[in-house]
DRENDO-1510 file (C-alpha; in Angstrom, 1 decimal, always signed):
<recs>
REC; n; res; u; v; w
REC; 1; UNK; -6.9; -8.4; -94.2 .
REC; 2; UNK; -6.5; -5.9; -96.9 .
REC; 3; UNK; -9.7; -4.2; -98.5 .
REC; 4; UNK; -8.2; -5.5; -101.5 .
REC; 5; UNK; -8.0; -9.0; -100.0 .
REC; 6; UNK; -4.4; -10.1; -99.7 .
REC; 7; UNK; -2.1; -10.0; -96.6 .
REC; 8; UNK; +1.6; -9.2; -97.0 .
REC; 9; UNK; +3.8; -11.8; -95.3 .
REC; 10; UNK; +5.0; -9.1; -92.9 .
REC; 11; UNK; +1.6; -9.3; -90.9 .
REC; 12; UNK; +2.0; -9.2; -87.3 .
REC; 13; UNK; -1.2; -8.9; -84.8 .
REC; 14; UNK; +1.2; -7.5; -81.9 .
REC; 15; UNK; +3.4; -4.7; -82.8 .
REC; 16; UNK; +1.1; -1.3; -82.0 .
REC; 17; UNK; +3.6; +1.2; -83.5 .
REC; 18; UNK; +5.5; -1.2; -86.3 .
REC; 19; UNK; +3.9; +0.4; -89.5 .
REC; 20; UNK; +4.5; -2.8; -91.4 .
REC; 21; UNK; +1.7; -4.6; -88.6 .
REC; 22; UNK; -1.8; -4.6; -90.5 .
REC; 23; UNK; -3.6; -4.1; -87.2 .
REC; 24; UNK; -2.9; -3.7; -83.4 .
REC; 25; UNK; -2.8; -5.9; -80.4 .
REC; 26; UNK; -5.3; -3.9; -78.1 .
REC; 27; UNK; -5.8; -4.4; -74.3 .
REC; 28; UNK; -9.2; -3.4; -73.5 .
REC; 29; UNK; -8.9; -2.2; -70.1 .
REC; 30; UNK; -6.2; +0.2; -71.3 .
REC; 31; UNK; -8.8; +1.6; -74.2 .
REC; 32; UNK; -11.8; +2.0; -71.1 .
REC; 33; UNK; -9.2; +3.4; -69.4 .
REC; 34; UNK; -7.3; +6.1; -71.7 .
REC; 35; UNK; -9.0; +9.4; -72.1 .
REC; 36; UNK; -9.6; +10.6; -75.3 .
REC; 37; UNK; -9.6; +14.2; -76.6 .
REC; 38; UNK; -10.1; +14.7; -80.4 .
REC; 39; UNK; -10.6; +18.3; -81.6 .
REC; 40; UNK; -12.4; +19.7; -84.1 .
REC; 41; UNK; -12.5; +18.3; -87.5 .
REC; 42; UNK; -10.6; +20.2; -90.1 .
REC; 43; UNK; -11.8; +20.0; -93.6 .
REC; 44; UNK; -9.0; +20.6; -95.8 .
REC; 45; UNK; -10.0; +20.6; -99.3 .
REC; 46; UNK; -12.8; +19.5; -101.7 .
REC; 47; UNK; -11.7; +16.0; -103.1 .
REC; 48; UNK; -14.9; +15.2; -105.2 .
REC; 49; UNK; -18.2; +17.0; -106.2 .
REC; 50; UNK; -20.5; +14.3; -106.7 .
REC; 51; UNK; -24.2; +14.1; -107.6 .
REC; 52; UNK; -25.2; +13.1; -104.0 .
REC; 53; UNK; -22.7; +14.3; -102.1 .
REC; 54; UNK; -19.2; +16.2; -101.6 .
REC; 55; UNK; -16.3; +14.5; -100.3 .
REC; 56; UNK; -13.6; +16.4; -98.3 .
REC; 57; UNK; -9.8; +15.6; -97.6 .
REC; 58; UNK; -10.0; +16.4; -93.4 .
REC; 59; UNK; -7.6; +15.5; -90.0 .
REC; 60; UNK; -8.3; +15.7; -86.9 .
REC; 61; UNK; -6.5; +15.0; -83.7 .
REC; 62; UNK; -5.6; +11.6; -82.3 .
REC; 63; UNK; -3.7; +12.1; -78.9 .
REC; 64; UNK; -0.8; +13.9; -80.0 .
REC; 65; UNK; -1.2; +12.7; -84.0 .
REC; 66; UNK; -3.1; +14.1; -86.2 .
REC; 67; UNK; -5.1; +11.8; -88.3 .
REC; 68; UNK; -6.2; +12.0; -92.0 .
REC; 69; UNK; -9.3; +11.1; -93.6 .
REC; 70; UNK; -12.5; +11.7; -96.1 .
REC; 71; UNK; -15.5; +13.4; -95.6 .
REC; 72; UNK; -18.5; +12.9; -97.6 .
REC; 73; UNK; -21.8; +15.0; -96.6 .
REC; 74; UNK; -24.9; +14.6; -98.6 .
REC; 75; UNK; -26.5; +17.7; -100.5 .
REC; 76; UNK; -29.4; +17.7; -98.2 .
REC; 77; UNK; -30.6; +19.9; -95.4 .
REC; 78; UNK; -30.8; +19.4; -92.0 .
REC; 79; UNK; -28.9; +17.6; -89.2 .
REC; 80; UNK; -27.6; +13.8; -90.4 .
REC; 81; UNK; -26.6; +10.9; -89.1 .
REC; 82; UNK; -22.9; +9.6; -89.1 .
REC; 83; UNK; -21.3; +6.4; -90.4 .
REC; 84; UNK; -17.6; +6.2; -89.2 .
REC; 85; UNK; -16.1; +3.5; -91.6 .
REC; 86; UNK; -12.9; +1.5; -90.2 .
REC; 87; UNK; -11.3; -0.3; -93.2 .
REC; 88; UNK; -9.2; -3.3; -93.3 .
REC; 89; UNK; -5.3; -3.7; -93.5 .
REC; 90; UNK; -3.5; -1.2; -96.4 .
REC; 91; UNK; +0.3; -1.5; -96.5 .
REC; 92; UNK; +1.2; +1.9; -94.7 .
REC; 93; UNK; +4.3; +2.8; -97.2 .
REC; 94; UNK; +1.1; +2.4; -100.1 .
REC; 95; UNK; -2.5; +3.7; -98.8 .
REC; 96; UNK; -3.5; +6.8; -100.3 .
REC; 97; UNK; -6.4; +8.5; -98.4 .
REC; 98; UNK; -9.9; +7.2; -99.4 .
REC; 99; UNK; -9.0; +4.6; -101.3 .
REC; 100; UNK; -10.0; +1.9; -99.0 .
REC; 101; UNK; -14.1; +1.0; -98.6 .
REC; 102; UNK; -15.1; +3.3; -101.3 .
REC; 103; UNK; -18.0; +1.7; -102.4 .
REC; 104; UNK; -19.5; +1.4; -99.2 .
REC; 105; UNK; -18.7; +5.4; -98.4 .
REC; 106; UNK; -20.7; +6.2; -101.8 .
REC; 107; UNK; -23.2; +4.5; -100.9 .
REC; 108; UNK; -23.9; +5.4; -97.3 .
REC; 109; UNK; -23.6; +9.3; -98.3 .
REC; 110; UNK; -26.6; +8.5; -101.1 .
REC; 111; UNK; -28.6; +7.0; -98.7 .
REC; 112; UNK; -28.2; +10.6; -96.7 .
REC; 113; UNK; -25.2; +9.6; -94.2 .
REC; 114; UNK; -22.1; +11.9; -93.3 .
REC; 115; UNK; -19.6; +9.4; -94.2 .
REC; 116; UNK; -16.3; +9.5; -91.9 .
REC; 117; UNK; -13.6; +7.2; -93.4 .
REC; 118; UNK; -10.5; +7.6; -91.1 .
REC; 119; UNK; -7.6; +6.9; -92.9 .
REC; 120; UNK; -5.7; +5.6; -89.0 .
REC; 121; UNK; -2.2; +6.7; -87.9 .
REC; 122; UNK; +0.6; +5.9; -90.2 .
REC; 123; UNK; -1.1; +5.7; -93.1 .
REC; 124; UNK; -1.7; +8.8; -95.9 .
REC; 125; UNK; -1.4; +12.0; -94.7 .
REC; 126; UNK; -1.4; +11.0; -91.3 .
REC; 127; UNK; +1.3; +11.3; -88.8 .
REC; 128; UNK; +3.6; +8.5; -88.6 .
REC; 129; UNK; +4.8; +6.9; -84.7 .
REC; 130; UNK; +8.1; +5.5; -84.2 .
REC; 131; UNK; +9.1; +2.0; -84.6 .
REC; 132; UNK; +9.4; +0.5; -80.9 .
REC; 133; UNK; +6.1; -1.7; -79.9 .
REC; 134; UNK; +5.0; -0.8; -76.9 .
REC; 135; UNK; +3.5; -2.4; -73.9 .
REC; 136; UNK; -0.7; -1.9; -73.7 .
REC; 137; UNK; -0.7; +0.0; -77.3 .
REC; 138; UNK; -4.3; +1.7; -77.9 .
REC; 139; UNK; -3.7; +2.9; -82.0 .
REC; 140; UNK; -5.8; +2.2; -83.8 .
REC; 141; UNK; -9.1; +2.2; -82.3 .
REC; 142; UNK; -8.6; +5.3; -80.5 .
REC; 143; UNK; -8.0; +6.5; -83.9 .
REC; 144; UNK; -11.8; +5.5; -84.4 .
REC; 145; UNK; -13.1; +6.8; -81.1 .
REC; 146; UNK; -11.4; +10.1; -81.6 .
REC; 147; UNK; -12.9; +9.9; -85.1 .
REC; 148; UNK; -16.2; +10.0; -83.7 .
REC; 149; UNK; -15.8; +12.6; -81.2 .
REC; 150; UNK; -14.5; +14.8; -83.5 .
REC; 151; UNK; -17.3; +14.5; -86.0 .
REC; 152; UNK; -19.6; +14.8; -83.6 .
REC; 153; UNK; -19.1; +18.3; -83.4 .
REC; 154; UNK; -20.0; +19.2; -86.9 .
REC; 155; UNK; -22.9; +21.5; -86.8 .
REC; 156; UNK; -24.8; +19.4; -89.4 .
REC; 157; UNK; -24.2; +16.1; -88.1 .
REC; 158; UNK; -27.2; +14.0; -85.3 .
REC; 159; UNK; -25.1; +13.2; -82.6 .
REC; 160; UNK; -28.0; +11.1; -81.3 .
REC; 161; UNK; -27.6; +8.8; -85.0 .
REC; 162; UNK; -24.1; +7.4; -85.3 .
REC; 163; UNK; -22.9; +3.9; -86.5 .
REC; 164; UNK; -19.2; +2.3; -86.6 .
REC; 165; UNK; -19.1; +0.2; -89.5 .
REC; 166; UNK; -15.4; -1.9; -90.1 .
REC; 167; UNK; -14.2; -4.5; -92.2 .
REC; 168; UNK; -11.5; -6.9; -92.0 .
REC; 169; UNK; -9.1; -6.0; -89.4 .
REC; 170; UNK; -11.3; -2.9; -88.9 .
REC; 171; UNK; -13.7; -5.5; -87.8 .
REC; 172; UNK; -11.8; -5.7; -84.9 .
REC; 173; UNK; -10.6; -2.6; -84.3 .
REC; 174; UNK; -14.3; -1.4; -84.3 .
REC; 175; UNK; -15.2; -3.5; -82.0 .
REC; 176; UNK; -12.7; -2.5; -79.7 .
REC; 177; UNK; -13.8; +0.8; -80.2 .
REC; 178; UNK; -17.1; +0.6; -79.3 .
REC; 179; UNK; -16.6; -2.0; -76.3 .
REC; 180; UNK; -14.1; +0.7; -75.4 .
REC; 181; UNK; -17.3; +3.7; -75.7 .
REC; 182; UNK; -20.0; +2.3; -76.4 .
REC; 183; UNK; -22.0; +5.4; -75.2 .
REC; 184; UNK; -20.6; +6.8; -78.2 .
REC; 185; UNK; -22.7; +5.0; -80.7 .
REC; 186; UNK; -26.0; +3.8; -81.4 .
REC; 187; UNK; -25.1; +1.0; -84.1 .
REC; 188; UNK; -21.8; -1.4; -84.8 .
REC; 189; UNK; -21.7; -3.0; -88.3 .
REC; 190; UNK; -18.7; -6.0; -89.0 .
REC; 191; UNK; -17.8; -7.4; -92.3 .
REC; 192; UNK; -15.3; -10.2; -92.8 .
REC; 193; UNK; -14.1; -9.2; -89.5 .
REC; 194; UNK; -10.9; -10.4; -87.9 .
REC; 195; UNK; -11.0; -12.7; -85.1 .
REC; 196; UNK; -11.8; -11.4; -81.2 .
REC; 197; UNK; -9.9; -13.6; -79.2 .
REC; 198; UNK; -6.6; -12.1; -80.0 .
REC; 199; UNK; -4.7; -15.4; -79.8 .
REC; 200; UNK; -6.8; -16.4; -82.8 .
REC; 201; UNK; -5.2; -13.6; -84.7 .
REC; 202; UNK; -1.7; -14.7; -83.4 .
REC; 203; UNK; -1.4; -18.1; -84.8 .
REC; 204; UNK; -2.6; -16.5; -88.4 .
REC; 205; UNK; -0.6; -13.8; -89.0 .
REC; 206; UNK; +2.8; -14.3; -86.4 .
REC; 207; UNK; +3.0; -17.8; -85.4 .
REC; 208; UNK; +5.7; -19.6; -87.7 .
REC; 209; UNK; +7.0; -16.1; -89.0 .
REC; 210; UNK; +10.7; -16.3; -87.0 .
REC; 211; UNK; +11.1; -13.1; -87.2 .
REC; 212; UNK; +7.5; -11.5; -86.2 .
REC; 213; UNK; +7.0; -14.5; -83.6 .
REC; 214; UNK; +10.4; -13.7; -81.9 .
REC; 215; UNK; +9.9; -9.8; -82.0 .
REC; 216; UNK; +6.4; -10.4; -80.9 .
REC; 217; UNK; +8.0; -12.7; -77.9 .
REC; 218; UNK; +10.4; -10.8; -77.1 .
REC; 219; UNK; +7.6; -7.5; -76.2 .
REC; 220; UNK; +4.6; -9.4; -74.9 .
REC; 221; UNK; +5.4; -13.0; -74.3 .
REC; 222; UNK; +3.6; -16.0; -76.5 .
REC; 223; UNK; +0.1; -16.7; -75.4 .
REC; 224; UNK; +1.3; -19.8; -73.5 .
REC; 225; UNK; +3.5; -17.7; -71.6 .
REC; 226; UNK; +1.5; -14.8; -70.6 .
REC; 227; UNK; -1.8; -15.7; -70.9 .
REC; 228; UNK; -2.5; -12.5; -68.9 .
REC; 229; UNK; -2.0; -10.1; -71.7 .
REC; 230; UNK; -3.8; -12.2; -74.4 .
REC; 231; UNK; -7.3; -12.6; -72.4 .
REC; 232; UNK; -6.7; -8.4; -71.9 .
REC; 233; UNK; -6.1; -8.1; -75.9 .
REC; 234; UNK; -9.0; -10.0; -76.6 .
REC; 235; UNK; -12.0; -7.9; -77.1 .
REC; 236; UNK; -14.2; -11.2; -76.8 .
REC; 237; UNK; -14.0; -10.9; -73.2 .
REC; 238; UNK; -15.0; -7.7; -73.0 .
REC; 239; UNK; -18.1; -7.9; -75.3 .
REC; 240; UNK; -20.6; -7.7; -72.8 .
REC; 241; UNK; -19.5; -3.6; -72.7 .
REC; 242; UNK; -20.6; -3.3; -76.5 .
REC; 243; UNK; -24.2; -3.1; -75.4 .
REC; 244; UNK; -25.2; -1.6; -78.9 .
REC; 245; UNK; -26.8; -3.8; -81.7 .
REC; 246; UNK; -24.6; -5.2; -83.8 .
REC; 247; UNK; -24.8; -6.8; -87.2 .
REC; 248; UNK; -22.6; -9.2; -88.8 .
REC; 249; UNK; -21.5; -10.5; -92.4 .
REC; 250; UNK; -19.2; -13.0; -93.2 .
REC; 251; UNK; -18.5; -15.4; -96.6 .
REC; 252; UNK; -18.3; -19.4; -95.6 .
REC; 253; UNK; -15.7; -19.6; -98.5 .
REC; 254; UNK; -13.5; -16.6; -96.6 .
REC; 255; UNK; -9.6; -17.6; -97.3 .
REC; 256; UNK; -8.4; -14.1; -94.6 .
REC; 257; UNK; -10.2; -14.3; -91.7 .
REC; 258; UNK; -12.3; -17.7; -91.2 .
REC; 259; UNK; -16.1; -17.5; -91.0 .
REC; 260; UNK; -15.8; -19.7; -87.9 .
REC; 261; UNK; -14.5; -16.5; -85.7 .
REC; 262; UNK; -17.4; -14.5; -86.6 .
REC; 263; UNK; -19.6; -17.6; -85.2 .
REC; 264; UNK; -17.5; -17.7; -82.3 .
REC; 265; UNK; -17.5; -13.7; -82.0 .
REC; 266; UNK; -21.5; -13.5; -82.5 .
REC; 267; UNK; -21.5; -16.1; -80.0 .
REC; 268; UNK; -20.1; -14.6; -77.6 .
REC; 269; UNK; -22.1; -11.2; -78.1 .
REC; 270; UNK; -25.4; -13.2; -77.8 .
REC; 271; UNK; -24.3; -15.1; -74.6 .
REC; 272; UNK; -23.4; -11.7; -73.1 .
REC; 273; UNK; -27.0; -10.2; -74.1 .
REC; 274; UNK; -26.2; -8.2; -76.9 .
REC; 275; UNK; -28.5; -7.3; -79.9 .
REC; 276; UNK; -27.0; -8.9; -83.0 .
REC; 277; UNK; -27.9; -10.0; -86.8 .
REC; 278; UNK; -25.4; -12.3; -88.3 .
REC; 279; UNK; -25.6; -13.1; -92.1 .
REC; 280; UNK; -23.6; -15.8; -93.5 .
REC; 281; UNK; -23.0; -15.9; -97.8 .
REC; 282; UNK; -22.4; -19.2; -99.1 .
REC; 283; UNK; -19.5; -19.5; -101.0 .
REC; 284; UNK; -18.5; -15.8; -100.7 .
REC; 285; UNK; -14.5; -14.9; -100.0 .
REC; 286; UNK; -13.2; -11.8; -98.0 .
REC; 287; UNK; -14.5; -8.8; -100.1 .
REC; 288; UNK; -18.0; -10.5; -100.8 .
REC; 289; UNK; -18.0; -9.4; -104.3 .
REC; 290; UNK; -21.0; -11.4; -105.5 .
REC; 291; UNK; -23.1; -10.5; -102.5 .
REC; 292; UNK; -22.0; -6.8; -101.9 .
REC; 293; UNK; -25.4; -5.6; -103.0 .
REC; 294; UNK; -27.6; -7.7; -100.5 .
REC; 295; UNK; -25.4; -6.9; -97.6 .
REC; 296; UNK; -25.3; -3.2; -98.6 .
REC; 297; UNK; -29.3; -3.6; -98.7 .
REC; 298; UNK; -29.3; -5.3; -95.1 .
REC; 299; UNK; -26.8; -2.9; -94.2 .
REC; 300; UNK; -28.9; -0.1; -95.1 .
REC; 301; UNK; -31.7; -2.0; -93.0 .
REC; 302; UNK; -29.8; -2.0; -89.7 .
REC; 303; UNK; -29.1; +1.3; -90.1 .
REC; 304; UNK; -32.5; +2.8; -90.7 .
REC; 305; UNK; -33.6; +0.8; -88.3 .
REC; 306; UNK; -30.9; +1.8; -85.2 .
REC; 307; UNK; -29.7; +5.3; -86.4 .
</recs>
C-alpha cells in the first residue's frame, strides 16, 4: 500500500497504535461517535516557492497529538477551495513530510486548490503514540477529519468547496473519514484504494503472518471469532453515511490492493444511493503510472464539477 508501491512484510490491518501497521483497523460507530476538536492550523515555515503556488511545513492538533503536514496555497486572490490528500502506507521510522502524493499536490494547487497533505500520527514531524493496540482505535482518519477542520479555518480557504482525495490505504482511511463526517465535505476521491470490508484487508496483510495474526488475535479476535468487531471495522457497512459523490480509480493489473474490492466497494456505495464514477485502467498496477494524466484530467473533472 505504499505510495511507492511495495508493502513491508510487517503489514498488519489491526494494530491502531503499532507504528510498523501501514493502516488502522477503524470501527465506524466509534469514529460517528468521537468528537473531534482540531485547532488552528500552524504554518511553520516556507518549504517551496514555486511558480503556482507556495508550499508550507504546518501541524495542527489531532486529539492530544499534534500532526505534521504540507500546505500548498495557490498565488491567487480570493477565497479557494480545499483538497485534503490522504496518502497510502510510508514505513513510519522513513516518511519524511511531503514526500508522499506529490504529484497529485502540484497539480491540484495549479489548478487553484489549497492543497492539505497530512502527513498522519507517527510519521514525520508528528507525534508518535505508544505501542499497545488498543480496543476501537480511531487514528488515522481522525487525523483526516481534524485535518479538515483545522483548515477550514484559514481565512482564504471556501469552506463551502472541500474534497478528501486518498490513495491506497488512504483509500480507506478517507472513506472512513467522510462516512464518519460527511457534512464535512462536498467531494470524496479514491485511487487504488484498500479494501472496505475490513476482513478483506485481514487475510492480505495478517493472515499467515504468525506473529501479526497472533498479536492481532490476541487484541480483537480473528474474524471467525468475533465477527462483531469486523462488520464494525468495515466501513462498507457504513457507506450509506458517505452521502457525498464519490469517484473511483483503480488498475485491473493492481498487484496491492485487487481491483475486485473497488467493484465490490463501488457496489456497495451505488446500492446504498450514493453518487459515484468508477474508472477502471486496463492493465494499470497500484501507482497507475501510464494513466496518471487521464485520471488527473477526470480528477480535475469531478472536482470542478462538485467543489
Amino acid at each position: 500500500m505504499s505510495d511507492r508501491g511495495s508493502v513491508p512484510s510487517s503489514s498488519v490491518a489491526a494494530a491502531h497504535n503499532d507504528t510498523t501497521t501501514p493502516f488502522n483497523l477503524v470501527s465506524l460507530p466509534a469514529l460517528v461517535e468521537h468528537e473531534y476538536d482540531a485547532g488552528p492550523l500552524r504554518v511553520d515555515h516556507l518549504v517551496a516557492d514555486e511558480l503556482a503556488s507556495r508550499r508550507f511545513h504546518v501541524t495542527y492538533r489531532s486529539g492530544p497529538l499534534t500532526v505534521s503536514g504540507q500546505l500548498s496555497v495557490p498565488r491567487r486572490p480570493g477565497r479557494l477551495p480545499l483538497v485534503v490528500l490522504a496518502h497510502g502506507y510510508e514505513s513510519p521510522g522513513t516518511y519524511r513530510s511531503g514526500v508522499a502524493l506529490a504529484r497529485e499536490q502540484a497539480f491540484l494547487a495549479a489548478r487553484g486548490y489549497v492543497v492539505l497533505l497530512t502527513d498522519y500520527r507517527n510519521h514525520a514531524d508528528s507525534d508518535r503514540e505508544g505501542t499497545e493496540p488498543v480496543a476501537e482505535p480511531l487514528g488515522y482518519p481522525e487525523d483526516v477529519v481534524n485535518a479538515v477542520l483545522a483548515a477550514r479555518r484559514l481565512p482564504f480557504v471556501d469552506t463551502g468547496r472541500v474534497a478528501v482525495v486518498g490513495r491506497s490505504m488512504g483509500g480507506g482511511v478517507a472513506l472512513a473519514a467522510v462516512a464518519a463526517r460527511p457534512e464535512l465535505v462536498d467531494a470524496l476521491v479514491l485511487y487504488s484504494p484498500v479494501s472496505s470490508d475490513a476482513v478483506d484487508n485481514y487475510r492480505r496483510w495478517v493472515a499467515g503472518r504468525p506473529d501479526l495474526e497472533g498479536r492481532v488475535r490476541a487484541t480483537y479476535g480473528t474474524p471467525g471469532e468475533n465477527p462483531r468487531f469486523w462488520r464494525r471495522a468495515s466501513v462498507r457497512n457504513y457507506v450509506g453515511r458517505v452521502d457525498v459523490p464519490v469517484q473511483v480509480h483503480h488498475g485491473t493489473a493492481d498487484e496491492v490492493c485487487p481491483v475486485s474490492w473497488s467493484r465490490e466497494t463501488v457496489t456497495a456505495l451505488r446500492e446504498a444511493g450514493q453518487t459515484v464514477e468508477y474508472f477502471e485502467y486496463p492493465g494499470e498496477g497500484h501507482r497507475l503510472d501510464a494513466g496518471w494524466s487521464t485520471m488527473a484530467r477526470r480528477i480535475a473533472g469531478f472536482l470542478d464539477r462538485h467543489v
